[in-house]
N, CA, C and O atoms as a DFTB+ gen file, in Angstrom:
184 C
 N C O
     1  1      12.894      71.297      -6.299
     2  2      14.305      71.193      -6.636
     3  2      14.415      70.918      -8.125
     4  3      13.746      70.050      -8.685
     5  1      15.354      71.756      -8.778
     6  2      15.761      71.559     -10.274
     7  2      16.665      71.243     -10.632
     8  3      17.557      71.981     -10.216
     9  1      17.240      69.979     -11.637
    10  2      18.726      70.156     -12.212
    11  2      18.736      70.140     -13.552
    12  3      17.875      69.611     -14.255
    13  1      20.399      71.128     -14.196
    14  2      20.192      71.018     -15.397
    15  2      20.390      69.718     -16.421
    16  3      20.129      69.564     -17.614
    17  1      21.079      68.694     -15.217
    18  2      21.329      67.221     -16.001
    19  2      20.629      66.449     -15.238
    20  3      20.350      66.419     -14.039
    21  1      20.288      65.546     -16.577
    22  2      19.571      64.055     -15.408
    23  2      20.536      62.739     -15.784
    24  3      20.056      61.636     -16.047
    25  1      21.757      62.984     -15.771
    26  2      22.735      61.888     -16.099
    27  2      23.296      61.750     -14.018
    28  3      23.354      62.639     -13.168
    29  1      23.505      60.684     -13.950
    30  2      24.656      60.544     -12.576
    31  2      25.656      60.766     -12.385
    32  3      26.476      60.062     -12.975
    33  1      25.983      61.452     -11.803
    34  2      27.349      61.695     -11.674
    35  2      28.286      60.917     -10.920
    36  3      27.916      60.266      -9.943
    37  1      29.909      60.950     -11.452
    38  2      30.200      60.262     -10.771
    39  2      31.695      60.857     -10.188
    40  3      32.255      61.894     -10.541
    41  1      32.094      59.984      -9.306
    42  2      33.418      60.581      -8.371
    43  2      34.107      61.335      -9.274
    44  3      34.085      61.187     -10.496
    45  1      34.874      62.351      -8.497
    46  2      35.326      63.831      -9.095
    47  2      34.647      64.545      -9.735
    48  3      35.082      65.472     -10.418
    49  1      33.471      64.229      -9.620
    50  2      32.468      65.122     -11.268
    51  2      32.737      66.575      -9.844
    52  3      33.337      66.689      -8.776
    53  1      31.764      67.497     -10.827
    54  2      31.584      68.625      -9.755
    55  2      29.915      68.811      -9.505
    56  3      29.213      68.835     -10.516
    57  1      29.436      68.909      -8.524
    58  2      27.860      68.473      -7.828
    59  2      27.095      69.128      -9.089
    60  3      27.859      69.809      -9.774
    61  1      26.034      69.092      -9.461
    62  2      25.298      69.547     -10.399
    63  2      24.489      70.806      -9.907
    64  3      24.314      70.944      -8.696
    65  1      24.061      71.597     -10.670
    66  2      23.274      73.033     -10.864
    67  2      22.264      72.142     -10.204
    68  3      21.552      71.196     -10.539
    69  1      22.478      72.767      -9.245
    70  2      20.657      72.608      -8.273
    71  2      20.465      73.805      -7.572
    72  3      21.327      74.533      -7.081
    73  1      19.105      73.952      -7.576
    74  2      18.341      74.999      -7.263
    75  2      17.422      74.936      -6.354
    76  3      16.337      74.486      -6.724
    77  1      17.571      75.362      -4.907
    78  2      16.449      74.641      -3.717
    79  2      15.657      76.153      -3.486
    80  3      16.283      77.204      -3.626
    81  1      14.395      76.130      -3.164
    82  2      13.915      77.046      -2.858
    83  2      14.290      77.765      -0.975
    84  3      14.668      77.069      -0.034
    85  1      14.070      79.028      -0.942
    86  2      14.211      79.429       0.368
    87  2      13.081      79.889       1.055
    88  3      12.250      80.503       0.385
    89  1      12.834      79.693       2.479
    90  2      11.821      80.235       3.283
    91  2      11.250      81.507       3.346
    92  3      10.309      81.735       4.106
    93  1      11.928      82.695       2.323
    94  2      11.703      83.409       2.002
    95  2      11.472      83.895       0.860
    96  3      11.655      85.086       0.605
    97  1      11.023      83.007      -0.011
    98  2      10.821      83.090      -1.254
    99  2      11.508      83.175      -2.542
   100  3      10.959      83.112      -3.642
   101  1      13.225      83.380      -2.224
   102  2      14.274      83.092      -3.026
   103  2      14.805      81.724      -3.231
   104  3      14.235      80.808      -2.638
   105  1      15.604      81.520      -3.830
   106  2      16.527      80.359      -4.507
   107  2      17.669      80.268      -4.151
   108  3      18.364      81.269      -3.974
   109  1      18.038      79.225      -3.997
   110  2      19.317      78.734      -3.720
   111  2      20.220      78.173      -4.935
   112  3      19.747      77.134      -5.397
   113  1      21.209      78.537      -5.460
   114  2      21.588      78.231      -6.450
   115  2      23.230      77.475      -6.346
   116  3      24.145      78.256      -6.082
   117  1      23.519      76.277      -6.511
   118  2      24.961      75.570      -6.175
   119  2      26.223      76.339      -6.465
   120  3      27.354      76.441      -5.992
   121  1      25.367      76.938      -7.666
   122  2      26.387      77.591      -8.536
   123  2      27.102      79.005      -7.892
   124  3      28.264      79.378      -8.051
   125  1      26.285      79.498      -7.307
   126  2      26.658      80.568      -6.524
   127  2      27.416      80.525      -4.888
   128  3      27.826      81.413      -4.140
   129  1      27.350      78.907      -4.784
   130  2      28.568      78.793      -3.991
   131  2      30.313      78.242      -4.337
   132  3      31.182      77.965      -3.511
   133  1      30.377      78.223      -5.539
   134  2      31.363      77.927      -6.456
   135  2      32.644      78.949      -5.580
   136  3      32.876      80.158      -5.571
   137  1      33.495      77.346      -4.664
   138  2      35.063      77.966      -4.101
   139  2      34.975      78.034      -2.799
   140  3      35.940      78.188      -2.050
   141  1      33.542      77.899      -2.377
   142  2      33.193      78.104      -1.330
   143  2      33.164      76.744      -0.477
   144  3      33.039      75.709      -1.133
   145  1      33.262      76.647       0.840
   146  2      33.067      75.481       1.599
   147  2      31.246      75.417       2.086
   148  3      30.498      76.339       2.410
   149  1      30.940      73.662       1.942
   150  2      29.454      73.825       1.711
   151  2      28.827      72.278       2.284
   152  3      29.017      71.200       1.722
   153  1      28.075      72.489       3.492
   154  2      27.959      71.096       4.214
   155  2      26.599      70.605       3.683
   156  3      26.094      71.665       3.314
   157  1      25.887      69.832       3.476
   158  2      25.074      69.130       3.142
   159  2      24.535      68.332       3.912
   160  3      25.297      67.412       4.208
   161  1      23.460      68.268       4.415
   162  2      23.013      67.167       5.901
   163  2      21.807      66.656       4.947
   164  3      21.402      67.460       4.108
   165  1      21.283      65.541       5.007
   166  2      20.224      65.415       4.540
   167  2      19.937      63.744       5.854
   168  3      20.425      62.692       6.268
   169  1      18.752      64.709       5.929
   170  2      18.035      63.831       7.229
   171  2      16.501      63.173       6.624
   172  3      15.754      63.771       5.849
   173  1      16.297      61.971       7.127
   174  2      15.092      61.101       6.835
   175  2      14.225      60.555       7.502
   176  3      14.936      60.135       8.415
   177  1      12.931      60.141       7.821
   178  2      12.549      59.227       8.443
   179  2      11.295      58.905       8.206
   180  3      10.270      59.551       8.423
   181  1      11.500      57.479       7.580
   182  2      10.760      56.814       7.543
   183  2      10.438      55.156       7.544
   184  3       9.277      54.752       7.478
């Protein structure tokens, strides 16, 4: 995972340029869901 800032963001900001890789060898880019509706789950355990 990549971003182009390493500052925090904070309420109202807009999510930062991140870039996740895909199971198929492409990228995921935030930016390219710009307007779009976009769920986020992030699961843990440890």
């Amino acid at each position: 995972m990549t971003t182009e800032a390493s500052s925090v963001p904070a309420v109202g900001d807009r999510f930062p340029n991140v870039s996740l890789p895909l199971l198929d060898g492409g990228e995921l880019r935030f930016t390219g869901l710009q307007g779009k509706k976009v769920l986020i789950f992030m699961w843990g355990s440890w």
